[in-house]
C-alpha positions in Angstrom: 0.0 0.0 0.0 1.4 3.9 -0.8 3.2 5.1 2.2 1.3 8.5 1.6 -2.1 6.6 1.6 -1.1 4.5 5.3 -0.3 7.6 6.9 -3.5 9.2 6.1 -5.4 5.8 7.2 -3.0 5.9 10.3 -3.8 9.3 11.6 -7.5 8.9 10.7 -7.9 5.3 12.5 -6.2 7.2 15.4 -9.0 10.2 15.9 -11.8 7.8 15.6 -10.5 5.7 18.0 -10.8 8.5 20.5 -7.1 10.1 19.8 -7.6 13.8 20.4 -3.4 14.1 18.5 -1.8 11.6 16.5 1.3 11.4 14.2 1.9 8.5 11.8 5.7 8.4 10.4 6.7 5.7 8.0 10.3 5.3 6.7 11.4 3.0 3.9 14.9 2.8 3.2 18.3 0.5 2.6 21.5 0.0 4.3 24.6 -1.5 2.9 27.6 -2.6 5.1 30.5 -3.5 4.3 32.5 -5.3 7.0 36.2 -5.8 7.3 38.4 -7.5 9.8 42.5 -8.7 9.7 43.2 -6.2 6.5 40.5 -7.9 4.8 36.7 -7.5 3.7 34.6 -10.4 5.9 31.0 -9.7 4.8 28.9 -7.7 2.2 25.2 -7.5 3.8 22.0 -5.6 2.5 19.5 -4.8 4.8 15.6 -3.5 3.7 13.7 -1.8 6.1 9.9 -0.5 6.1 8.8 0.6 9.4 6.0 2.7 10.7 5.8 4.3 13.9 2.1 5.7 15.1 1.8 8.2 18.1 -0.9 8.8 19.9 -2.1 10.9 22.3 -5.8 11.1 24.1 -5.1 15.1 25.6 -2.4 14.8 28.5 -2.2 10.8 28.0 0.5 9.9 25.3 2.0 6.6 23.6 4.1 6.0 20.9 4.3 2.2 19.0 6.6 1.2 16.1 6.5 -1.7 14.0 8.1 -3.7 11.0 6.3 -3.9 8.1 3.8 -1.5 5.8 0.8 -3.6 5.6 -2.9 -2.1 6.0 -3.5 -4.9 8.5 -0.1 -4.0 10.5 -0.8 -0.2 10.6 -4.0 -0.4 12.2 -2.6 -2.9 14.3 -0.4 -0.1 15.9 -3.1 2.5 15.9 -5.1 0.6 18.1 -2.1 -0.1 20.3 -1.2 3.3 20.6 -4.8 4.4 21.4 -5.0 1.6 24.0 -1.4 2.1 25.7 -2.5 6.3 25.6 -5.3 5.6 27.3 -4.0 3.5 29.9 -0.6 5.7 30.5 0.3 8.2 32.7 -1.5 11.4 32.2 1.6 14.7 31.7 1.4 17.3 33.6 -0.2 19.6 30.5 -1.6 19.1 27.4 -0.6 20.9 24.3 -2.1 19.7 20.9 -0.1 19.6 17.6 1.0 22.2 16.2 -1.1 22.9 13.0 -0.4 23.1 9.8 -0.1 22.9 7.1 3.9 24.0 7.0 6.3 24.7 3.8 9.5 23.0 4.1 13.0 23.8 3.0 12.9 22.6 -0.5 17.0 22.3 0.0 16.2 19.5 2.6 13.4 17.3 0.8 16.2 16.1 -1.5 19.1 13.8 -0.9 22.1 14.2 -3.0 22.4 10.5 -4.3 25.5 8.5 -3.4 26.3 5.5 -5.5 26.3 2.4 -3.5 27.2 0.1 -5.5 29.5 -2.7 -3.8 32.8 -2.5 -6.0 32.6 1.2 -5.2 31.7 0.7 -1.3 34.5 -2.1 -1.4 37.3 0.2 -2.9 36.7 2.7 -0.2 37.1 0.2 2.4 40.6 -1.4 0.4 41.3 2.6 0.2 41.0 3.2 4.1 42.8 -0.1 5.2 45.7 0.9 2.9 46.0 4.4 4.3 46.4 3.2 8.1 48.6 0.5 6.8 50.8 3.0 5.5 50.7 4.8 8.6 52.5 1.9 10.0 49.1 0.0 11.5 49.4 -4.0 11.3 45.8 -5.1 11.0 42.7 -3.1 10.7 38.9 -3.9 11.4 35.5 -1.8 11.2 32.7 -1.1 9.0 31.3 0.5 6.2 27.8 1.8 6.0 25.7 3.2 3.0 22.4 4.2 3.8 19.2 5.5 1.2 15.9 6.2 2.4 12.8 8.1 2.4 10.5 9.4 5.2 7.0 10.4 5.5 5.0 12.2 7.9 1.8 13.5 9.1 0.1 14.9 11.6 -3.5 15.3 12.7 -2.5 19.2 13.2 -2.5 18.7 8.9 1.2 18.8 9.0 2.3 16.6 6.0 5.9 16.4 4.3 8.0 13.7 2.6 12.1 14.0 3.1 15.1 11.6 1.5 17.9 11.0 2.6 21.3 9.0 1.8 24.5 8.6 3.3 28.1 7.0 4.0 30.2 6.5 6.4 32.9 4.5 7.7 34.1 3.6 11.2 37.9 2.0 11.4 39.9 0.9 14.2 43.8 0.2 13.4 46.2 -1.9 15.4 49.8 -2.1 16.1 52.6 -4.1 17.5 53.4 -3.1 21.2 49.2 -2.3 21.3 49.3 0.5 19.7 45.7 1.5 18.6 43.9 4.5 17.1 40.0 4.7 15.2 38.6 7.3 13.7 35.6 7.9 11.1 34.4 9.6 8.2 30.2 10.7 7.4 28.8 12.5 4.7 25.5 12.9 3.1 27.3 14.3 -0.2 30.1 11.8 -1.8 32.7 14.3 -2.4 32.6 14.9 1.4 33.4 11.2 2.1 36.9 10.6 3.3 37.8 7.1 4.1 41.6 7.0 3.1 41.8 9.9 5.9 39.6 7.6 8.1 42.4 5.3 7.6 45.3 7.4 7.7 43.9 9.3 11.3 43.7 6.0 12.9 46.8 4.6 11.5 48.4 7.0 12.7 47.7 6.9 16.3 48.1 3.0 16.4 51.6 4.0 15.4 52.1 6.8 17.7 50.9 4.7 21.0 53.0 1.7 20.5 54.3 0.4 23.6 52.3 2.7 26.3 53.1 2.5 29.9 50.7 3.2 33.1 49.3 6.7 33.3 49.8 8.8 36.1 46.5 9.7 37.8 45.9 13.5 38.4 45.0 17.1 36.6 46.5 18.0 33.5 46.2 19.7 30.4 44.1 17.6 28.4 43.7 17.9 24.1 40.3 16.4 23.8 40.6 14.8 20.3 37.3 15.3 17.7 35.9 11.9 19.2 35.8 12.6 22.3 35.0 16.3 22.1 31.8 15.0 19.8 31.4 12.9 22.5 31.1 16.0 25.3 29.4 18.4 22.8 26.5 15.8 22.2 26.3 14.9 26.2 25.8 19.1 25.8 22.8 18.5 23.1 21.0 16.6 25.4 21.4 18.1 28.3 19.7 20.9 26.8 16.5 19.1 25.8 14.0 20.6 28.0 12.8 16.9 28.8 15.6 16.4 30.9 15.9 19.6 32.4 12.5 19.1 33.8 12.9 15.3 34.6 16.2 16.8 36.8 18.5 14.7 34.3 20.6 17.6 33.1 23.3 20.4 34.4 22.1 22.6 32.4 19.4 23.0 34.7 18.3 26.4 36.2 21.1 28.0 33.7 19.5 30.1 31.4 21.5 33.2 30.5 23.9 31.9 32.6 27.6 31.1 31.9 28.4 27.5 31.5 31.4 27.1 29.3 34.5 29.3 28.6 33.5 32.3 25.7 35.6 31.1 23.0 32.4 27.8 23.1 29.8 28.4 20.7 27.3 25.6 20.2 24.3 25.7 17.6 21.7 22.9 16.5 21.6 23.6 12.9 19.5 20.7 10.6 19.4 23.0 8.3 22.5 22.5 6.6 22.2 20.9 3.3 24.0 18.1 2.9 25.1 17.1 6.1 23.9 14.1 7.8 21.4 15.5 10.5 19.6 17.8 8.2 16.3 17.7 8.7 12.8 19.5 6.8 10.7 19.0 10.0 10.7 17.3 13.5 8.2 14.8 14.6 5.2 17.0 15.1 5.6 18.5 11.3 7.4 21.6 12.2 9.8 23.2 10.2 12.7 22.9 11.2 15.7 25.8 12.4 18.8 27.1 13.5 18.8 27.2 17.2 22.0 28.8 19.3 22.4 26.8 22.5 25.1 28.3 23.4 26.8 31.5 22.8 30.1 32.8 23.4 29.6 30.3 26.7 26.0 32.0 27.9 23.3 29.2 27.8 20.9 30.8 25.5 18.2 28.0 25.1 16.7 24.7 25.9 15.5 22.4 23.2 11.6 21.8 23.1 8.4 20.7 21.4 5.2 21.8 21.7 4.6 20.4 25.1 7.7 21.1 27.2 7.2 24.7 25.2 3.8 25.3 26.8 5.1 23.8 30.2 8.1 25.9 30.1 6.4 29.7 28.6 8.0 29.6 25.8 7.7 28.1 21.8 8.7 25.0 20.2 12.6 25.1 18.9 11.4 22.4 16.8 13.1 19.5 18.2 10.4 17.0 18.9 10.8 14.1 19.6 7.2 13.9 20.6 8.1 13.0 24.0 11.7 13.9 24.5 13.2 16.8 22.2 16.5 15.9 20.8 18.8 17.6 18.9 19.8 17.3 15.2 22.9 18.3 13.8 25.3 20.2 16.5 28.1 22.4 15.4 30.5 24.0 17.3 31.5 27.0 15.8 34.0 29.8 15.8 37.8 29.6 15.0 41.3 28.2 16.3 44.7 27.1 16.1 45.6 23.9 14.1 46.6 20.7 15.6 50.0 21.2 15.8 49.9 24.7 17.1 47.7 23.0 19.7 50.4 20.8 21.1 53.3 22.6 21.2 51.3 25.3 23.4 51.0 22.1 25.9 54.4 22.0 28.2 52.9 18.9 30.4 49.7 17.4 29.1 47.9 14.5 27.4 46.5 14.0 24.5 43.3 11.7 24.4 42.1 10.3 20.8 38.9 8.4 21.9 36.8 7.5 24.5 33.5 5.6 25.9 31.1 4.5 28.2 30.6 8.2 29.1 28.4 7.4 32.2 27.3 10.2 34.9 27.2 9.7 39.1 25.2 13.1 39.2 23.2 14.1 36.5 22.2 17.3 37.6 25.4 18.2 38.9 27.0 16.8 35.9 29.6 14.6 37.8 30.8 12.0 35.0 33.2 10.0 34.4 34.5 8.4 30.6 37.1 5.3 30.1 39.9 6.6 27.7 40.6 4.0 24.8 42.9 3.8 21.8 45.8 6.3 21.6 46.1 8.5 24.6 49.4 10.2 23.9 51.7 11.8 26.8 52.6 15.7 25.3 55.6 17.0 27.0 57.2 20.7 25.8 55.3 21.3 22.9 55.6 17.5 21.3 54.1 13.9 21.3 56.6 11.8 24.1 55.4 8.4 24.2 51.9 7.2 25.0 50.8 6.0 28.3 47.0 3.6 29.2 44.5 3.0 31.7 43.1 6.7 32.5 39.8 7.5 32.7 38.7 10.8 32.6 36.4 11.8 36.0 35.3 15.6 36.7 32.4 17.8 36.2 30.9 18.6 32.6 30.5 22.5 33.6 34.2 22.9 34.7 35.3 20.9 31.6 32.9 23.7 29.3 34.3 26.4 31.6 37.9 25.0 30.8 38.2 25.1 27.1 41.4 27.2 26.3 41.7 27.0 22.6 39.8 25.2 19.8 41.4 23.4 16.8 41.4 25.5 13.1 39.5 21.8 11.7 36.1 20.3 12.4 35.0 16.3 11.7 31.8 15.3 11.1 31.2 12.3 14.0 29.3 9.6 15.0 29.4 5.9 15.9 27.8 4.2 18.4 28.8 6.4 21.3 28.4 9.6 19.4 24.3 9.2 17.6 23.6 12.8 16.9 25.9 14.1 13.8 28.4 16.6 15.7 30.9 19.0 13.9 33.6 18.9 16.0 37.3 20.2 16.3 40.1 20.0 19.1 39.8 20.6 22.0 42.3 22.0 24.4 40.9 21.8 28.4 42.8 23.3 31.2 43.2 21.5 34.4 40.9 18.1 33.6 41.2 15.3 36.1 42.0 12.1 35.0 41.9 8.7 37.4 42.6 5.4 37.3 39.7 3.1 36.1 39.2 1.0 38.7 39.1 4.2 41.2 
């Protein structure tokens, strides 16, 4: 059945089941992967999804149900489970009803510049990358390639309707080296020419050589360079702090902080899906809105949170058109403004480290922002302005508002990132933080 057709059946088996709101989204779309292990490609897989997700709310009650599958028979399925699990959930503390349209989109955005996908092409760029961090002196290399295609629609019972493609490529690579020496790094892009693998590979390569043979960190404060994939890391723990979900729920430092300072003036953070061909651009959000350029944070002054309609009515303000229909999310964050390049950055440090990557970012107070991250891959030891040695086993373990308030300079180059601990699309640079505190994992 037309996807256009089962949203409108969607949304109108929602109302007449007693929904006072509902949203019907269906996405159709492909993934190719290409994985690779030992310096050598291990599995070519094609994956078809169709999916539709129905949300429904009866006023202040709300529920959201996603299936596999396009059929007549399996849409109205999930209606009627939305109805049901809306009427038997929680009621929110106010009700605000869709916002109505209809809207005009961003022509720019509807479109998806097409990247071929065709294996031998997605193959070469994987042989491409393993060769470059090879070169860089890396022994064996694993990770994946992904290319996705797809095509959304939406609609709302506010008479919000709009259909958006998409397509994109990207490639996540992890190099090894004798003495365990390892270093990963990635490359996205929703337009082709922006897809970089061989510097994927030559990135990674290159700190697998670098932190050969690392010895035991010493645990205390130092001058840490906060490489793109951790800094993506930070900046998108930023993103959602700021969704107004959270604040409310007391899940975020950013809390109470409105027009306040939270991060050193030379940090500038905007949620922009309106960036053509990038890979969090975005016509609308899940209510139908259009979408915009929001400033989070300017010059280090929180400016605002991220909402939908109904955190927007709770909070007194309007939508920044970031639903998620229950939690707002972010898009697409940027970190603008300029800086220094990479090596200007370390020879500035006399007595520092150098951290590459990072994960299992986990918090032990969320509103305070207490966290702590386990280091992984190259963490290089910078002594006098140059790379001496590499050490292992640091974590990092401090406070995500002194960490903002810390940033001394910013690298001159920004990487588009995300992987599995980085989901939202961030455009990040280098990072240099004064006086971060770094422990011992098992402390």
């Amino acid at each position: 059945m037309d996807p256009e057709k089962l949203t409108r059946r969607a949304v109108s088996r929602a109302l007449s089941l007693g929904a006072t709101d509902a949203v019907a989204e269906i996405y159709v779309g492909r993934e190719r992967w290409v994985k690779f292990a030992n310096n050598e490609v291990v599995v070519f897989e094609e994956r078809l999804e169709r999916s539709v997700s129905v949300f429904a709310a009866v006023r202040e009650r709300r529920a959201e149900v996603s299936v596999e599958g396009l059929s007549a028979r399996r849409v109205d399925e999930a209606v009627e489970q939305a109805v049901k699990l809306a009427k038997l959930s929680e009621p929110a503390d106010v009700y605000a009803p869709l916002p109505r349209g209809p809207f005009k989109y961003d022509e720019r955005l509807l479109k998806a510049r097409r990247i071929r996908g065709d294996p031998e092409r997605l193959v070469d760029a994987v042989e491409a990358a393993m060769n470059a961090a090879l070169a860089e002196g890396a022994e064996r290399v694993a990770g994946a390639l992904i290319h996705s295609t797809g095509r959304t629609w939406l609609r709302t019972s506010g008479e919000a309707y709009g259909v958006a493609e998409e397509s994109s490529i990207e490639i996540s690579l992890r190099a090894l080296a004798s003495g365990g020496g390892s270093g990963h790094f990635v490359s996205i892009a929703a337009r082709r020419e922006d897809f970089d693998p061989e510097e994927a590979g030559r990135v990674a390569g290159e700190y697998a050589r670098l932190s050969r043979n690392p010895v035991e960190g010493e645990p205390g404060e130092y001058e840490v360079l906060l490489g793109p994939m951790v800094f993506a890391d930070i900046v998108e723990e930023v993103g959602e702090a700021a969704s107004a979900f959270h604040v409310d729920s007391g899940l975020s430092f950013l809390k109470d902080k409105l027009g306040r300072e939270v991060a050193s003036e030379i940090f500038t953070l905007v949620d922009d899906p309106m960036i053509p061909g990038t890979c969090g651009a975005s016509p609308f959000d899940e209510e139908g809105v259009p979408t915009r350029r929001n400033v989070v944070i300017e010059r280090g002054v929180l400016k605002t949170y991220l909402h939908n309609s109904t955190t927007a009515k709770k909070f007194g303000t309007g939508t920044t058109a970031n639903a998620g229909l229950i939690v707002p999310q972010p898009f697409n964050l940027v970190v603008e403004g300029g800086g220094e390049s990479l090596e200007k950055l370390i020879s500035s440090i006399d007595d520092g480290i150098y951290v590459t990557n990072d994960w299992y970012l986990r918090y032990h107070n969320y509103q305070a922002g207490d966290f702590s991250a386990i280091l992984r891959d190259a963490i290089l030891r910078i002594r006098r302005g140059g790379v001496d040695g590499a050490v292992k086993n640091l974590r990092i373990s401090d406070n995500m508002i002194r960490l903002l308030k810390g940033i001394r300079k910013l690298g001159d180059r920004r990487h588009w990132i995300s992987w599995w601990e980085v989901e939202t699309p961030v455009h990040a640079p280098h990072a240099l933080v004064d006086g971060l505190n770094l422990t011992k994992p098992h402390s």
